[in-house]
C-alpha positions in Angstrom: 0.0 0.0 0.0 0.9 3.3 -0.6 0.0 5.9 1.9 0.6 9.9 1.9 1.0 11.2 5.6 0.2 14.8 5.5 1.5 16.3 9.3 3.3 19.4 11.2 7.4 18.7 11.0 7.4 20.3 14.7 8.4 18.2 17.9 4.1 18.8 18.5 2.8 15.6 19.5 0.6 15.1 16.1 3.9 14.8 13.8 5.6 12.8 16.2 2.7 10.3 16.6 2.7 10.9 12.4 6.8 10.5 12.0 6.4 7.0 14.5 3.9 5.9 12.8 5.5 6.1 9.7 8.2 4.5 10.3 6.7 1.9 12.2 4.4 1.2 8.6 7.7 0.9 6.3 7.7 -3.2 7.1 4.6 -3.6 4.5 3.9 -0.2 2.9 5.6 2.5 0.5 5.1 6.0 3.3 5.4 9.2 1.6 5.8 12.4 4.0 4.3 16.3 2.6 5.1 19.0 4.6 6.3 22.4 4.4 9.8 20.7 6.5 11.1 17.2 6.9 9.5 15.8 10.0 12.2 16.0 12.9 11.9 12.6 13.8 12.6 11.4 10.3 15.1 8.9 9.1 15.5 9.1 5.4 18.0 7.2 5.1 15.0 3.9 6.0 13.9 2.0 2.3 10.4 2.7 1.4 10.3 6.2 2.8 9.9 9.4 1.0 9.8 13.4 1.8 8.0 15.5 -0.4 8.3 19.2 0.6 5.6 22.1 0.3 6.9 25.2 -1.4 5.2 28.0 0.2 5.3 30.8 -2.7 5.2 34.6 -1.3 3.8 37.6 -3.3 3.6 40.9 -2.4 -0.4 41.0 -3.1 -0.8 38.4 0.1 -0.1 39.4 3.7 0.2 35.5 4.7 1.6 32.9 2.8 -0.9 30.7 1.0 -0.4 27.6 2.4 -3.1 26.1 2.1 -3.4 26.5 -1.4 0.1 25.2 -2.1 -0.5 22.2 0.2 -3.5 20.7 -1.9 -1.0 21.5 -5.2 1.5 19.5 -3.6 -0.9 16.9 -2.3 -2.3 16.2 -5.8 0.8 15.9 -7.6 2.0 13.6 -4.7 -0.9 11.4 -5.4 -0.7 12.0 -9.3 3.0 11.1 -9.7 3.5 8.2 -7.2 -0.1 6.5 -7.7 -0.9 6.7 -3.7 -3.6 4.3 -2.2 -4.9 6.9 0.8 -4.1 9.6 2.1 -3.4 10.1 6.4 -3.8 13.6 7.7 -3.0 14.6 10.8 -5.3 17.8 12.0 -8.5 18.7 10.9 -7.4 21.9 9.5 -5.2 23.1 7.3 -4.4 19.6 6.7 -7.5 17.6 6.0 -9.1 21.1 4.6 -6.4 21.0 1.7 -6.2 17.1 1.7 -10.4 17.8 0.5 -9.5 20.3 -2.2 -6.7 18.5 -3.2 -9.4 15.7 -4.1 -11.5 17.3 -5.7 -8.6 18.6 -7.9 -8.0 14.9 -8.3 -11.5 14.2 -9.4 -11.2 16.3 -12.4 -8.3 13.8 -13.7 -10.4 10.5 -13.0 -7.9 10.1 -9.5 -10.1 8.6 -6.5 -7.9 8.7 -3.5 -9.9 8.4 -0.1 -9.1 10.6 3.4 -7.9 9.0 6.7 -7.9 12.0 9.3 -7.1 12.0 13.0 -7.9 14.5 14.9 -5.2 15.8 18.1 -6.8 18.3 20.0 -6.0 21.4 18.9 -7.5 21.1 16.0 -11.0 21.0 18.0 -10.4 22.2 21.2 -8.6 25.7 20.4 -8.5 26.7 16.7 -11.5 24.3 15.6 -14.0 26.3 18.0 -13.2 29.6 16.6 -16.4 30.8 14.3 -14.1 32.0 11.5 -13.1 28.6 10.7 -15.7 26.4 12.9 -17.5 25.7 9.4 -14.2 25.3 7.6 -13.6 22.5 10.0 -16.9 21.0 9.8 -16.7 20.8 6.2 -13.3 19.1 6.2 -14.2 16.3 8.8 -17.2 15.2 6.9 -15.5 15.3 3.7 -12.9 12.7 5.2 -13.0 9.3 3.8 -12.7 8.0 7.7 -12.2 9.9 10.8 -10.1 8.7 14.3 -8.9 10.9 17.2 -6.8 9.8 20.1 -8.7 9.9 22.7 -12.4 9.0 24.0 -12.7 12.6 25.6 -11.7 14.0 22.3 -14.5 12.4 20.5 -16.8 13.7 22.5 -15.7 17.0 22.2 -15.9 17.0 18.3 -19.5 15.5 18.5 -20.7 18.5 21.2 -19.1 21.0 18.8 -19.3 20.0 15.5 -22.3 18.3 13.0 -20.3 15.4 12.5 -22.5 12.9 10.0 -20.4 9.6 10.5 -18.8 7.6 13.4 -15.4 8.9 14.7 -13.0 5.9 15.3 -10.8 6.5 18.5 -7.3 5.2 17.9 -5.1 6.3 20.9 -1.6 8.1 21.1 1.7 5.5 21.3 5.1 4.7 22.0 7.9 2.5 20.8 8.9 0.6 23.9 12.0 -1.0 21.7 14.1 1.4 23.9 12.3 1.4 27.1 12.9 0.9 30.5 12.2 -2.1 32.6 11.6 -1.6 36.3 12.1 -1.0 39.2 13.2 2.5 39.0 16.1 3.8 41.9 15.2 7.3 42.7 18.2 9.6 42.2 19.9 11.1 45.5 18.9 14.5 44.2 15.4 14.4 42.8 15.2 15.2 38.6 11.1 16.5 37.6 11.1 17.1 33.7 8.3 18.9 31.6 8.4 19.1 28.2 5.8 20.9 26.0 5.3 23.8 23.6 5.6 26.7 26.3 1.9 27.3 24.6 -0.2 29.2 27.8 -2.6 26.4 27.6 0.6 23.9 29.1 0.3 26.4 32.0 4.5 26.5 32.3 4.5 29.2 35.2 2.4 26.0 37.0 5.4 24.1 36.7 7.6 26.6 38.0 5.4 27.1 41.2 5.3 23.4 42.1 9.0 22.9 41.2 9.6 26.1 43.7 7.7 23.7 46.4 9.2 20.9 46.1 12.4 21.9 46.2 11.8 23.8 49.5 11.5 20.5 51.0 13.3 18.1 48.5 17.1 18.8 47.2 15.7 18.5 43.5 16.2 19.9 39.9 13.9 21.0 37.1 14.7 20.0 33.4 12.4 22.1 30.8 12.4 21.2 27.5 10.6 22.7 24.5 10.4 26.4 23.0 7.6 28.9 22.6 5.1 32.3 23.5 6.1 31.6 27.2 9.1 30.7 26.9 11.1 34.7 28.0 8.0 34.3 31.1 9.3 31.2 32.3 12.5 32.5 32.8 12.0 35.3 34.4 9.6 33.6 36.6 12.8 30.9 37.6 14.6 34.4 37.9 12.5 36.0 40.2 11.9 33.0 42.6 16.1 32.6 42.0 16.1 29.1 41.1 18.2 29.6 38.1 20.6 27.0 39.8 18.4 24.5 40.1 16.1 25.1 36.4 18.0 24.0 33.1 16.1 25.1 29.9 17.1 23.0 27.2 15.5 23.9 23.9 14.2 22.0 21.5 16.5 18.8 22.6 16.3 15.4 20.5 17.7 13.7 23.3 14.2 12.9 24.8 15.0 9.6 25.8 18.3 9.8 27.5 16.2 12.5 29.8 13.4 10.6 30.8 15.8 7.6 31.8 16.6 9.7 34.5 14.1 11.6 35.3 12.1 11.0 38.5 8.7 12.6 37.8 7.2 14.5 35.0 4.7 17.9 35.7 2.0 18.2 33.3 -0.3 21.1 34.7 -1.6 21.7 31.2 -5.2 23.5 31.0 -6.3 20.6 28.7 -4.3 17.6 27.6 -6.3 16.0 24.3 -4.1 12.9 24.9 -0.5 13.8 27.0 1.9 11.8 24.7 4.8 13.1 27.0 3.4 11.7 29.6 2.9 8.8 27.9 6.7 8.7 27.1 7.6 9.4 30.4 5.5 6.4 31.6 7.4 4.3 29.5 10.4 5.1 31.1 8.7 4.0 34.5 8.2 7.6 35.4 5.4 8.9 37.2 3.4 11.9 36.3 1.4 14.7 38.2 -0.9 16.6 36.2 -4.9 17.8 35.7 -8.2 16.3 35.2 -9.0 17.6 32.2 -9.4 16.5 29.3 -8.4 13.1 27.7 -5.7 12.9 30.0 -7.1 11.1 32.9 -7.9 8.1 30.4 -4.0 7.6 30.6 -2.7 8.7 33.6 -4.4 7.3 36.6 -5.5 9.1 39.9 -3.3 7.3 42.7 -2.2 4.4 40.4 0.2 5.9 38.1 0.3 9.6 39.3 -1.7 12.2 40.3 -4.5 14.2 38.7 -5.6 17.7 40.7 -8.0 20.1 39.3 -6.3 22.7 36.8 -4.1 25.8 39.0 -4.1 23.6 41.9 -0.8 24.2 42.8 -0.7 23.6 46.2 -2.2 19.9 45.8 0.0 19.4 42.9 3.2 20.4 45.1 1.9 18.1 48.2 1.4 15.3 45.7 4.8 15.6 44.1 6.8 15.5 47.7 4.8 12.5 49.4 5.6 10.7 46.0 9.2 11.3 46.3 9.5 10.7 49.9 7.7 7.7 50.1 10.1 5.3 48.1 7.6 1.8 48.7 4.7 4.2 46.9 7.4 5.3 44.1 8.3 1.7 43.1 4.7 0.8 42.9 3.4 3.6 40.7 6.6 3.6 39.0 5.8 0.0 37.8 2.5 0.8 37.0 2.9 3.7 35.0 5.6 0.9 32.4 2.8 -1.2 32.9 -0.3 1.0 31.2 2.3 2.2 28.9 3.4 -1.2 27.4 -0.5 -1.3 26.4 0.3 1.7 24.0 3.1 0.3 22.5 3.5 1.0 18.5 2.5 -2.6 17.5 -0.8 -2.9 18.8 -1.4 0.3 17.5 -0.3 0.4 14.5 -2.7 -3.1 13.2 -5.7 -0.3 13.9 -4.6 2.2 11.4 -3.8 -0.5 8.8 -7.7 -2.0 9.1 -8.5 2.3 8.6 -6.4 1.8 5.4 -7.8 -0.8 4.3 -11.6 -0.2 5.2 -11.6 3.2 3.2 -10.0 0.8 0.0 -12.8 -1.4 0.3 -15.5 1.2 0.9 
C-alpha cells in the first residue's frame, strides 16, 4: 500500500505520533511524508520512505503565505506522480481542509484517493471552535474518507461542537517501547522532575515553575524544561524571580528525549487541557510517574493514585503536596513507578499500529 502522511514537522505531539507511525508502517507499505519541512523525527535514510516538501510561494499581493493553497497543489501531484492508495492527515485543519481540495482537484483527472484524518486536539479544542473557521472544520471532517482521534474525551468534544454525519473511530496516542525501561526504578539522590511541552499558555508553564519552587523547599531536586515557545522569556523570568536559576535548566528544543526521561524521577504536566498527553505517555514508559490535571483526555491515561496524580487545573498547592509525598515515600514510588511501564506497554506502536492499517484498508474497500 501506498500511503501519503500529511503532518506538522514540529516536535508537537501530532507529527511525532505521524513520523512514528510512519516508520513503524515501512515493514509492509511505501510512506510518503508532505510538509512544508522534513519531519524532525525522520530517518530518510529507511527504504520505502519518502519526503516531499511544500513550497510555500510569497507575493507581495498576500499578507500571509498561501499555504493552504500550495499544500493541496502539492498533495495532488503527490498522489498523481506516485499513484498513492490513501491519504493520512493529521489535523482537521489546514491539513485535512487542503487534503479535500486536493481531491476534488483529483477528481477532475479521473484520480479517486480516499481521506484517513485524525484528529489531536487542537485542531478542536482551540482553533476548531473559533467561528471563522468552525464551518471550515466541519466541512473538512465530513468530507474525510474516515475519521479517528486519540482519545475518547476528544470524540466527544468533536460531537458537542461540531455536525459530525459519520462515526469517529478512537485510535489512541503510542510509544515504541523497543528502547524502554524495565523496572524497578532507583530514585536519584537529588530528585530530577522534567516537563516538556510547547511553552503554549494552555501547558500552564508558570504552574510548573510554582510546584518545582515547592518541592524543592523541601526536597534537594532539579527541574529540566524542554521545549520552546510564546512563554518561553516568562518562564525565565519567573525561575529568575523565585532565584532558582541553579536549580532550572532550559534546554530547547533537545532530541535527546529519551536519555532525559531515563533519568528523570517525575514528570509535571499542569496543562489546561491535555487532548491525549503523549509526553506523559513517554515518560511512563520510562517508568516515570506523572502529576498533572483532570482535564481532558488525560485522565484516560494517567491514573488518579495508580500511576500519578491528577488535581484540578491551578491547583498548585495539591499538585506540590502530591509531588513530595511521591518522592519521599520510596515503597509508593516503586509501585506507581511500575504501574505507569505497565499502562504504557498497552500503548506500544505494535498494537497500535494493526488499527490504522484495518482504517487503510476499510476506506479501499469502501
Amino acid at each position: 500500500m501506498k500511503i501519503g502522511m500529511i503532518c506538522y514537522p514540529t516536535f508537537g505531539g501530532s507529527g511525532i505520533v505521524a513520523s512514528e507511525l510512519g516508520l513503524g508502517l515501512l515493514n509492509k507499505h511505501e510512506i510518503h511524508f508532505i510538509s512544508y519541512e522534513k519531519p524532525v523525527r525522520l530517518d530518510l535514510l529507511k527504504e520505502n520512505i519518502y519526503y516531499h516538501k511544500v513550497n510555500i510561494p510569497t507575493y507581495p499581493l498576500f499578507e500571509y503565505p498561501p499555504y493552504e493553497l500550495a499544500l493541496s497543489a502539492r498533495i495532488a501531484e503527490v498522489v498523481e506522480c506516485f499513484c498513492l492508495d490513501v491519504l493520512h492527515v493529521h489535523y482537521a485543519i489546514p491539513h485535512a481542509y487542503a487534503a479535500v481540495n486536493a481531491q476534488q482537484i483529483l477528481l477532475e483527472k479521473n484520480i479517486t484517493i480516499p481521506i484517513v484524518t485524525t484528529l489531536h486536539g487542537t485542531d478542536i479544542t482551540l482553533v476548531g471552535k473559533s467561528p471563522f473557521v468552525l464551518s471550515s472544520v466541519n466541512y473538512a471532517i465530513n468530507k474525510s474518507s474516515l475519521v479517528t482521534c486519540v482519545s475518547e474525551d476528544l470524540k466527544q468534544e468533536t460531537l458537542t461542537y461540531f455536525n459530525i454525519k459519520h462515526e469517529i473511530k478512537v485510535i489512541p496516542n503510542f510509544i515504541n517501547l523497543e528502547n524502554g525501561f524495565l523496572p524497578p526504578r532507583i530514585l536519584n539522590k537529588k530528585k530530577k522532575i522534567t516537563h516538556i511541552s510547547n511553552f503554549r499558555p494552555v501547558k500552564r508553564i508558570m504552574d510548573v515553575i510554582r510546584v518545582f519552587l515547592g518541592i524543592c523547599d523541601k526536597i534537594d531536586s532539579e527541574l529540566i524544561l524542554i521545549g520552546d515557545g510564546p512563554d518561553l522569556l516568562k518562564a525565565k523570568a519567573l525561575v529568575k524571580e523565585y532565584n532558582l536559576e541553579s536549580q532550572v535548566s532550559f534546554l530547547g528544543k533537545s532530541k535527546n528525549i529519551d536519555s532525559i526521561l531515563r533519568d528523570t524521577d517525575l514528570f509535571l504536566l499542569p496543562s489546561e487541557s491535555e487532548s491525549f498527553g503523549l509526553v506523559a505517555l513517554e515518560a511512563m514508559s520510562f517508568g516515570v510517574p506523572v502529576v498533572t490535571t483532570n482535564s481532558g483526555g488525560i485522565t484516560e491515561l494517567v491514573k488518579d493514585g495508580e500511576t500519578g496524580y491528577a488535581c484540578n487545573v491551578g491547583d498548585v498547592v495539591n499538585m506540590t503536596k502530591m509531588s513530595i509525598d511521591l518522592l519521599c515515600d520510596s515503597d509508593l514510588y516503586s509501585k506507581m513507578s511500575a504501574n505507569a511501564y505497565r499502562i504504557a506497554k498497552i500503548y506500544d506502536i505494535n498494537n497500535i499500529i494493526p488499527l490504522y492499517e484495518q482504517c487503510y484498508s476499510s476506506v479501499l474497500k469502501s
